[in-house]
N, C-alpha and C positions, 0 to 999 in steps of 0.2 A: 336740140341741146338737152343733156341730160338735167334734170334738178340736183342745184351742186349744194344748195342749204345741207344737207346733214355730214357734207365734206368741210364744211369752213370751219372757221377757228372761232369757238366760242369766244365774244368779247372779254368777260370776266376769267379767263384764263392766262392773261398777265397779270392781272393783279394778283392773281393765286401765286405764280410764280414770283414775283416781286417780295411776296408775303413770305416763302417758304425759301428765300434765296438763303438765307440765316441759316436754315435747318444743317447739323451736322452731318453728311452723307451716309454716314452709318447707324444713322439714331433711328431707335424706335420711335414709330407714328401711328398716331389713331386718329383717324379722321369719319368727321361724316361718311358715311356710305353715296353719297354723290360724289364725292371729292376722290373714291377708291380710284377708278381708272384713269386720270390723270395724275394718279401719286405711285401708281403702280411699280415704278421704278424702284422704289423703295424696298432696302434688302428686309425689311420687319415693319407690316402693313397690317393695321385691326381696326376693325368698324371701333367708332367712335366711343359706342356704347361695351366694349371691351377692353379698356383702357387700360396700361398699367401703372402704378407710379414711375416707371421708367419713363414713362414713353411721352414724345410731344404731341401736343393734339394740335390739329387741324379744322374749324369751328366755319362752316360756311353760315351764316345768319341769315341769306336769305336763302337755303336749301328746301327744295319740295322731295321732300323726305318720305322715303318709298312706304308702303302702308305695315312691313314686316318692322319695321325702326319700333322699339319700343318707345312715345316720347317719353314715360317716366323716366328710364332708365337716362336716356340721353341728357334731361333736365339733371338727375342728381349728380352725372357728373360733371358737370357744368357748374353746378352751383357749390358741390360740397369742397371745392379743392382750391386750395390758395397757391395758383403757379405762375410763376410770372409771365405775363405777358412781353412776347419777342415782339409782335407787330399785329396793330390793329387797326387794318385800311377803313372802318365799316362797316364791309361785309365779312369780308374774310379775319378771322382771328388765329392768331398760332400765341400758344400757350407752350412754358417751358415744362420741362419734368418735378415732380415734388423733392 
């Protein structure tokens, strides 16, 4: 039998989808850089720390954040921006546009 772990369905990918069921299907999204290829669908997709005021962020908190992530940059925009929050399971946070 082959080893089928890197086929299964990550746990934490319904709540991601639960979290991002709000999202308007054509809106711009910035997400952690873990979160890119499960949001992939997305017709306008930018690592998190590229954000624009357009765009809705996608905010994994417990993300192991690849070593090129700048964290300054991901902290500032995390911290500097008053957006409203759509849904906040925990982990997963989805923040609206400025």
């Amino acid at each position: 039998a082959a080893y089928a772990a890197p086929f299964r369905r990550p746990p934490w990918l319904g709540r991601l989808q639960r979290c991002g069921q709000d999202l308007p299907a054509d809106a711009p999204v910035a997400a952690d850089d873990t979160l890119l290829a499960p949001l992939a669908s997305r017709s306008s997709l930018r690592e998190l720390t590229g954000a624009q005021p357009t765009d809705y962020l996608v905010i994994d908190r417990e993300a192991k954040l690849p070593g090129y992530v700048v964290i300054v940059d991901r902290a500032r925009i995390l911290m500097g921006q008053s957006r409203p929050v759509l849904c906040d399971d925990g982990r997963f946070l989805v923040l609206g546009p400025l």
